[in-house]
N, C-alpha and C positions, 0 to 999 in steps of 0.2 A: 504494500500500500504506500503510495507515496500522494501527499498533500500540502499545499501550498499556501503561504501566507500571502493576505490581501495586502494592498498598498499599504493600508496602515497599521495592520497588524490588529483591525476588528474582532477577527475571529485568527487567533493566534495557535501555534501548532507546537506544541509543546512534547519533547524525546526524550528519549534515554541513551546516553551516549552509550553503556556497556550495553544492555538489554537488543538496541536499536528501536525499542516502540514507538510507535508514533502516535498522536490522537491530539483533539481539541478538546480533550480535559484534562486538566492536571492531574485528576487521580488515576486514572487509566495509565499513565508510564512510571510512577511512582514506583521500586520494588520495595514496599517495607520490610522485605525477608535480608536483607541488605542494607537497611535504611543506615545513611549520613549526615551529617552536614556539612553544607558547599558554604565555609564562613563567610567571603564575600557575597556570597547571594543572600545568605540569612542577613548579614547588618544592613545589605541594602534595603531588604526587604522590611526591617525595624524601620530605617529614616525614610523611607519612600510612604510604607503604609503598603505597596506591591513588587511586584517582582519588574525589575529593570537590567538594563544592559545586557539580555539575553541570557542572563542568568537568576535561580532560583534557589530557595533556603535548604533545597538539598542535590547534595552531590552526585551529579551525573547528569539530575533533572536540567532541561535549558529549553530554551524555546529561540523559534525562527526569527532572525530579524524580517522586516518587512519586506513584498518581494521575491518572495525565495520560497525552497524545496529543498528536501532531502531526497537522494538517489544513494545508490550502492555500485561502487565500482566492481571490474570484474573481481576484484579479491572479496568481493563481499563488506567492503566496508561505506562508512555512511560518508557524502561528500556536502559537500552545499553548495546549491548553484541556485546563483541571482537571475532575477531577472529586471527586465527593462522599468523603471520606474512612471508610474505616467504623471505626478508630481512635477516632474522636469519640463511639463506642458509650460507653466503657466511662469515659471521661475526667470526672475529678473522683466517680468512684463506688467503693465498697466492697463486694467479695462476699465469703462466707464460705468460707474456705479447704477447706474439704470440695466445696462446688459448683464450686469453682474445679480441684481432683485430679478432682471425676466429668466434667467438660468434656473432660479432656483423656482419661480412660478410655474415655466414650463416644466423641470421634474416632476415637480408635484402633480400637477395636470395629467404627466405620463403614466406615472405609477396608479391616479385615480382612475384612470380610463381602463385599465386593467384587474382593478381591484373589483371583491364581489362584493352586496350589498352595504352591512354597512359598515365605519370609520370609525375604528375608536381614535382619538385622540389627549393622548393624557397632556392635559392643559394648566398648568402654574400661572398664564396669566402674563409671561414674561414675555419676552422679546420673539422668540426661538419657536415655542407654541401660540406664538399670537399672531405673527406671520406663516407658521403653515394652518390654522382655523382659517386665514384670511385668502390663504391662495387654493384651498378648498373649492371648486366650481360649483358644482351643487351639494349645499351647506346641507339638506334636507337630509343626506346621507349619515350627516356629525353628529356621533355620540362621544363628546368630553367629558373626561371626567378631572379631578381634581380632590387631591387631600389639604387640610392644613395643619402648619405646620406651628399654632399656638396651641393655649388649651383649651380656649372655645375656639375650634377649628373654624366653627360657621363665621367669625370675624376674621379669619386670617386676611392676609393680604392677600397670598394667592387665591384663595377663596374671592375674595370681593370683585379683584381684577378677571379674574375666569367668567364669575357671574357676567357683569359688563360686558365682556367680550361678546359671551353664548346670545346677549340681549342682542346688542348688535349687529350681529353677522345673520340672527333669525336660526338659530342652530341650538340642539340639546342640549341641554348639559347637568350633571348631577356634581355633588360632592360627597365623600367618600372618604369614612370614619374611617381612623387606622390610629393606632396603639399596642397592639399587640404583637409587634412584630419579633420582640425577641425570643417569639416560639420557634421560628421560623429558621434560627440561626444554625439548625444541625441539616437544615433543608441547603443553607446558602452554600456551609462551608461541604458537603458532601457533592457540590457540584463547582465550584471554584477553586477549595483545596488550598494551597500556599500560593495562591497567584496573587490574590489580592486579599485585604483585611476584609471583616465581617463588619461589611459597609450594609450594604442596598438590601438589607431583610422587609423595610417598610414597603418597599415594590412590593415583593411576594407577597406580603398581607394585602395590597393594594389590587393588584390583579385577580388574585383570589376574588375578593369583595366584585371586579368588573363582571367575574365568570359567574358567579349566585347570582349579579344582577342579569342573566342573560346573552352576555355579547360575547361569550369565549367562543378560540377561533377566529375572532374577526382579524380582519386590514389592520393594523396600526401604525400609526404616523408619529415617528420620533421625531423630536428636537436635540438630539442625543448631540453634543458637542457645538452644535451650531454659532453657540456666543463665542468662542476660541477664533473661530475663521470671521465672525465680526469683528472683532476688535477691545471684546470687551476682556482684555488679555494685560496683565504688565510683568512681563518676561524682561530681566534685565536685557542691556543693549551686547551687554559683557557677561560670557558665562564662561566662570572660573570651579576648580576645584574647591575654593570656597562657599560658593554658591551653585553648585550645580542641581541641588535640589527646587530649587526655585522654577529651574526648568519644567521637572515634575508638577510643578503646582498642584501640591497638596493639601492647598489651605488647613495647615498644621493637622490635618489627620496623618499622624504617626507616632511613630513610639522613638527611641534613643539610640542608637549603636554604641553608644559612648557606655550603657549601662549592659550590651553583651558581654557574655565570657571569653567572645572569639576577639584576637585581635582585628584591625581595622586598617589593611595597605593602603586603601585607595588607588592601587595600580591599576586597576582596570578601569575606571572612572576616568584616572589620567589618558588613557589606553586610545578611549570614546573621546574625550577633549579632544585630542592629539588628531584622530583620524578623521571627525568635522569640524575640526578648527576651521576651516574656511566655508563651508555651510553655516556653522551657527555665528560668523560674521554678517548675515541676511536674515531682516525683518520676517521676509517669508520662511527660511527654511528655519529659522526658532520656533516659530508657531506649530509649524510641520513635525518639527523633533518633539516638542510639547506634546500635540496630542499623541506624538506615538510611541510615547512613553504613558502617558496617564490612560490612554482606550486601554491596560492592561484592568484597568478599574471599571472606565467606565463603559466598557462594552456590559456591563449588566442591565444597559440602560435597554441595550435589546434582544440580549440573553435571557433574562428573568422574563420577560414574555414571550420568547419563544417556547422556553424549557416548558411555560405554561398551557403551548397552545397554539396563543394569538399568531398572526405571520406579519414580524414587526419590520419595518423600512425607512430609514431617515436618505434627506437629499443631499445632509451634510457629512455622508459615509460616501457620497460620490465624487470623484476626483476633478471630474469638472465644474463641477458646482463648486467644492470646495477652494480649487485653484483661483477661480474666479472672483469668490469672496476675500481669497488673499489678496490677489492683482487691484484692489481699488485703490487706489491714491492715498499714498499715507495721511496727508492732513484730514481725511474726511474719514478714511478708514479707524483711526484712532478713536477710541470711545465710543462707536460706531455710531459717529454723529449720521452717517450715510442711510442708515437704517432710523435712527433716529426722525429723521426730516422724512423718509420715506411715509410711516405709520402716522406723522402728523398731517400728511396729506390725504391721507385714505381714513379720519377720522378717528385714529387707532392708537393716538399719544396718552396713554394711560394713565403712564408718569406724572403727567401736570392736569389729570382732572384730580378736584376733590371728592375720591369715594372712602368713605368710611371703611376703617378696617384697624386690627389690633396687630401691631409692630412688636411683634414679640415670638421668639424661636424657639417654645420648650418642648419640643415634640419628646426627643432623647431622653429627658428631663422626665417626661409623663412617661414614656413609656419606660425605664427603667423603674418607674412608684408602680407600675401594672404588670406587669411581666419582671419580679425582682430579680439581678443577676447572681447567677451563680458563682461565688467568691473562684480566683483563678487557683490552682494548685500552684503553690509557690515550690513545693518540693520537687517538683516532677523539671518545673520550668526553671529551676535554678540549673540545672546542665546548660540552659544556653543564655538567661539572663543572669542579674544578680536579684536575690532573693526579696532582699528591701525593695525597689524597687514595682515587684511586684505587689507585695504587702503593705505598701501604701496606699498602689490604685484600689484594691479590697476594700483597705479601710475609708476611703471614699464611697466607692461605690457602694457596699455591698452595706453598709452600717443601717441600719432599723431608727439610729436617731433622728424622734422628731424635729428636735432642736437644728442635726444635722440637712435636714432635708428644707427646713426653714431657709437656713445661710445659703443653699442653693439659691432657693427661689428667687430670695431679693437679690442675687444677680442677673435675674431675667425680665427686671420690674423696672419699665423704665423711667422711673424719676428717682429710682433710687439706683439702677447699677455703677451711673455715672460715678454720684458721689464715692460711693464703693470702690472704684478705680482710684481716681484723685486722693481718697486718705492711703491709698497701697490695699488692699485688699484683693485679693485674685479670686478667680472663679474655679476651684479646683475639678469644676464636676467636669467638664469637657477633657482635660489634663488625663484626668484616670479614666475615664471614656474611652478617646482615641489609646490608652494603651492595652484598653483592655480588647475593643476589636480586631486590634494586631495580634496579641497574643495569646489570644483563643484557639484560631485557626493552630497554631504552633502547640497546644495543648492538647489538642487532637488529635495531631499527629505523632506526637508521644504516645500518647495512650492507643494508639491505633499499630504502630510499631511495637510496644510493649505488652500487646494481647494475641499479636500473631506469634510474638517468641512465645510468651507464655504456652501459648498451642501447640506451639513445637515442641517443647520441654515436654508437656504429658502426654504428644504423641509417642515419646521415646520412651 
């Protein structure tokens, strides 16, 4: 079997150098009868939050860069062979920001004309789903839906702007309770595995929730990366060994390398600087390297509905649309003022009407008070972290105090967070959050490695 990664490394092909397996899940080539650890994959894998520079938090495991296949020479061994990139279209060139919006109207159009009955489209309200509800033809087809993401969801903002939108355009739309998704997490990580942390469980409960209402199996129209190729991106101009994370943009969802037991070369990091030093000198090809580095994550944006079902399609996974959205002229492209004036023309500037809605993000917050997590095993996990470390996020997260859960809150209370900031006060629940996502997945696989031995011991 041999299989190929897309341009950007969507749907990613992840092997076994000793084994030679191939597949698009990370647990399929895994041998835990064998299992390592590949110290560079694993610290990358702490400070990223996923698995980057083609490597993975165990040893042997690695996946395709973009572009490419694995084959077997005559001697039977595995080679890799690139192929033609079609990124290099659009590279060093300038289109005009109108051919650049009809690109992406006509995909959409394309894909609608082929799609059967009807559209789900999971709508936030933002940019990304406010422009494909809009380039929708026949609206009558659209079923959006939409979570939110405070504790009266029904005042969220995305909620409010969705509502407005659905009004507008004369199209469906529901909103759609979710908190319960940290049941879900043995569902995420037994289909993602060490690629990426135990991010996107709220999809799962969310789609779930679309299928009881009726529409599983449908069309679905992602917005999956689209703001990146707009412009709503700040990737340094300069990417260093210092800051190569930044590239990743992981809006601090990760955990520490600095707190692994493994050392930390950074030679292959150096390795990657070295060998696109003169790509990541271009506006375009940093955005480009961005998302294809972080689609290791956010490809759940149309995985988690596939796995479910739906048969999901964004027009910002396609390379000409994509390249085109890079190509707009930088002054207009930045802040994506270009999209920006577009939406105020077609009535659809959201941002500057007054609609009523509650500014405030405790979704994680409620849903760890509903679904309480399960303290990490600090013993198991001290082989590749350090123990404190761990035993801090715990006594964050996992603590039963009322008093405790109080100090959360008024960090999410906005006439008080501020102040809270200004006297020095930090918000620790996010901190122990993001490490406990990361180190979950990696506790599983402990324990999933340490039950096949087990098995083999009382086989003998």
């Amino acid at each position: 079997m041999t299989l190929r990664s897309d341009w950007l490394n969507a749907a990613p092909v992840f092997y076994n150098e000793r084994t030679g397996a191939q597949s698009r899940r990370f647990e399929d080539v895994v041998d835990y009868e064998r299992f390592e650890w590949d110290p560079e994959g694993l610290n990358d894998y702490l400070d990223f939050g996923y698995a980057v520079f083609g490597r993975t938090p165990v040893r042997d495991v690695r996946f395709l860069p973009p572009n490419a296949s694995l084959e077997r020479d005559d001697a039977g061994a595995l080679v890799l062979r690139r192929h033609p990139d079609p990124a290099e279209e659009f590279a060093g060139t300038t289109i005009d920001e109108n051919e650049a919006i009809e690109r992406m109207r006509e995909a959409v159009r394309a894909w609608e004309r082929r799609a059967r009955g009807d559209i789900v489209i999971p709508t936030s309200g933002g940019y990304d789903s406010r422009l494909l509800n809009h380039f929708v033809e026949d609206t009558s087809r659209v079923r959006s839906f939409t979570y939110g993401v405070s504790r009266d969801q029904s005042r969220s903002l995305e909620a409010a702007r969705a509502r407005v939108l659905a009004e507008r355009l004369g199209a469906k739309w529901e909103r759609v309770p979710i908190g319960d998704y940290h049941l879900e997490i043995g569902w995420w990580e037994e289909r993602f595995g060490l690629s990426t942390h135990a991010h996107g469980m709220y999809h799962v409960e969310f789609y779930r929730t679309i299928i009881e209402r009726g529409f599983g199996g449908a069309p679905l129209l992602s917005g999956v990366i689209g703001d990146v190729w707009a412009g709503n991106v700040n990737i340094p101009d300069r990417i260093t060994l210092d800051n190569v994370r930044d590239l990743g943009y992981t809006h601090g969802v990760h955990a520490d390398a600095a707190r692994s037991r493994f050392p930390q070369t950074l030679e292959h990091r150096a390795r990657y600087l070295e060998e696109n030093r003169e790509r990541l000198g271009s506006r375009y090809w940093r955005i480009v390297e961005a998302n294809r580095l972080k689609i290791m994550l956010l490809r759940y944006l149309v995985e988690v509905p596939r796995e479910l079902g739906f048969a999901p399609w964004s027009p910002f996974l396609e390379p000409d649309v994509a390249g085109a959205m890079l190509a707009v002229p930088d002054e207009r492209w930045r802040d994506r003022r270009w999209q920006t004036d577009y939406l105020a023309r077609v009535g659809l500037d959201l941002e500057n009407e007054r609609i009523p809605h509650t500014r405030q993000d405790t979704l994680d917050l409620d849903a760890a008070r509903r679904v309480p997590l399960e303290p990490l095993d600090a013993d198991l996990l001290s082989e590749i972290v350090d123990r404190d470390y761990v035993e801090r996020a715990n006594a964050v997260l996992v603590s039963r105090s009322a008093l405790r859960r109080f100090y959360h809150r008024l960090h999410f209370t906005p006439l008080v967070k501020g102040a809270l900031k200004t006297a020095g006060f930090r918000n620790r629940f996010y901190d122990a959050y993001f490490v406990y996502i990361v180190l979950h997945p990696l506790e599983r696989a402990i324990k999933k490695r340490d039950a096949i031995a087990a098995g083999r011991e009382e086989a003998r």
